[in-house]
N, C-alpha and C positions, 0 to 999 in steps of 0.2 A: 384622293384629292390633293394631300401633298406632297405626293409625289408629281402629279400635274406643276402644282403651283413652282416645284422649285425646279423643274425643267423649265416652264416658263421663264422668269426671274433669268434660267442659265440664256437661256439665247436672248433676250432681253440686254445680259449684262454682254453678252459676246457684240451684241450688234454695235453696242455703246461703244465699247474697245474699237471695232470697225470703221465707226465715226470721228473719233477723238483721234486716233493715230495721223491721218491725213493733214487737219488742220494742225499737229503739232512740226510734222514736213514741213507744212506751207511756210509757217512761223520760220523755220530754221532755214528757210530756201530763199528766204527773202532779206531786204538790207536791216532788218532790227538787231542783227546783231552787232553791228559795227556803232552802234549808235555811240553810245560810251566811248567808248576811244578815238572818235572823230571829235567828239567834244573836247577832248582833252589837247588834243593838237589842233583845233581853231583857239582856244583860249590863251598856247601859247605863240599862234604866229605871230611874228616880228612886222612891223610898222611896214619896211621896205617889198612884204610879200603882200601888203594890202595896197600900199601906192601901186603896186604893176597891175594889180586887178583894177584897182580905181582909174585907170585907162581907156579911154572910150575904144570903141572898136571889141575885137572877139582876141587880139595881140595883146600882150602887155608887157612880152622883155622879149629881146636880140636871145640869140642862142647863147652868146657872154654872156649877159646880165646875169640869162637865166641859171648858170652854172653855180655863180655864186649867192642864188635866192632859195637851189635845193641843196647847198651843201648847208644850211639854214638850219633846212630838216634834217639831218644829223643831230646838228645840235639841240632842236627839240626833244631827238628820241631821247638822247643821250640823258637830258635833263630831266626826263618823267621816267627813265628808267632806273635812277637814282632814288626815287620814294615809290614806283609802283613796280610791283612784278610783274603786270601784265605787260609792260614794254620788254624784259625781260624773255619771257616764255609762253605770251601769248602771239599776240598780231604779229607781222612782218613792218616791216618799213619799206616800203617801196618806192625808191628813188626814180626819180621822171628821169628816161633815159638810161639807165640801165638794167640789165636782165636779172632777173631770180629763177634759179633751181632749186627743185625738189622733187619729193616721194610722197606721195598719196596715198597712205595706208588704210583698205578696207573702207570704213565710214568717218573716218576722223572729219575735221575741217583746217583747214587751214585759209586765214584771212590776212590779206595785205592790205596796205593801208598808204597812201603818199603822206609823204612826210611833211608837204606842206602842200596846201592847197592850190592848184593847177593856177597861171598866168598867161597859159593858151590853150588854144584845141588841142587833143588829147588823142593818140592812138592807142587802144591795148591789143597788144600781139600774145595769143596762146597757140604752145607748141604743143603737141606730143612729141615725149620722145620716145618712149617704150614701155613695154607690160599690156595687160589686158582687163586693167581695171577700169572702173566706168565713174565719171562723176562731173555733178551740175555745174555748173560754173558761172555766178552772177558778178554782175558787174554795176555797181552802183556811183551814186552820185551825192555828195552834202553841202548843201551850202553852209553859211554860216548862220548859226540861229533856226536852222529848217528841217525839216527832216529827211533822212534818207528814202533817198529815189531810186527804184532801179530803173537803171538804165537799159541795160538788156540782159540776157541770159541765155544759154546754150548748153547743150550734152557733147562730152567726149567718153566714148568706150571704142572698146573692141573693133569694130567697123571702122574708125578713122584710123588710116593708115599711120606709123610711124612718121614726123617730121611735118607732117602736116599742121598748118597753121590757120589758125581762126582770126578775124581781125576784126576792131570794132571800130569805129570811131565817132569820138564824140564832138564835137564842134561847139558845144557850149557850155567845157567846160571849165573854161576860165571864172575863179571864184567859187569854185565846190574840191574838197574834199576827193580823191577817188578812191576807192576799193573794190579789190576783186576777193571776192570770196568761195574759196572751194569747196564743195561739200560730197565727199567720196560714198558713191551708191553701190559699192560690188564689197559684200565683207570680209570675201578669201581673195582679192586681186588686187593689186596694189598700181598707179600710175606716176610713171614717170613721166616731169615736163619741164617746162621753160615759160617764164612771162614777160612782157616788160610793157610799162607804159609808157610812150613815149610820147614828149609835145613836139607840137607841131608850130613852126616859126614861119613869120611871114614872107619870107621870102624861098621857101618852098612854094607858094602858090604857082 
């Protein structure tokens, strides 16, 4: 009988494992992770990055203005990276309009983050560039005060050819936060890419 009982109890306890793993995925595959450090950089945007968003319309700066509303975000990072180490050696800082490279090692994650919250529509361009490792790729949204949204989300592995580029766009997000966060699904393969989030000015229309 208890040897019964403690074979039960085993796959009992295996099932539970079964269960539990999935939802702790879900958690790490979704925008809760970013919460905390998007907090940190709405608290210190600057006055002139809330006037452009306070702009009626979905526009809120010329390509000029906007140069010098993300060089901004620098000096945010710059500022929190001074008392915290997660500006340091965690997030990325991701400049609107220009590119990031990297490596994707195995399961690691790797999360970007803009440096200051978007004053227009928003493109994110992901590259492959080489390797044959596989991972999720979310792409989220924060306002101020709100909580993270995903925006959307997609898979790159092995199948996507080298150079190939995924594109998203978001058109509302003037006033939020963006972040792309990678979460590497293959644990001996590693992926090389490219990102950048770019905004989008009215007179592209």
């Amino acid at each position: 009988m208890d040897k019964v009982r403690t074979k039960s109890a085993a796959i009992g306890l295996f099932f539970g494992l079964v269960l539990i793993v999935p939802a702790r995925e879900a958690r790490a595959d979704s925008c809760q992770t970013v919460a905390n450090t998007t907090a940190k950089v709405w608290k210190n945007t600057p006055a002139a990055v809330k006037q452009a968003i306070a702009k009626s319309g979905p526009y809120g700066a010329t390509a000029i203005a906007a140069i010098k509303l993300i060089a901004t975000g620098v000096k945010i990072w710059n500022m929190l990276a001074k008392d915290d180490s997660w500006a340091r050696i965690g997030p990325r800082r991701m400049d609107f309009d220009a590119w990031q490279d990297g490596t994707l090692v195995g399961i690691s994650e790797r999360m970007f983050i803009s440096g200051i919250p978007a004053v227009n529509p928003v493109e994110i361009e992901f590259k492959k560039l080489d390797r044959n490792g596989k991972a999720k790729v979310v792409v989220c949204e924060v306002p101020e005060n709100g909580k993270a949204r995903p925006v959307t989300s997609f898979v790159i592995d092995k199948e996507d050819k080298d150079g190939e580029t995924r594109t998203v766009k978001i058109d509302g997000a003037k006033g939020k936060i963006i972040t792309v966060v990678l979460h590497g699904k293959n644990a001996t393969k590693s992926l090389k890419y490219k990102l950048r989030a770019r905004m989008i000015y009215e007179d592209e229309k």
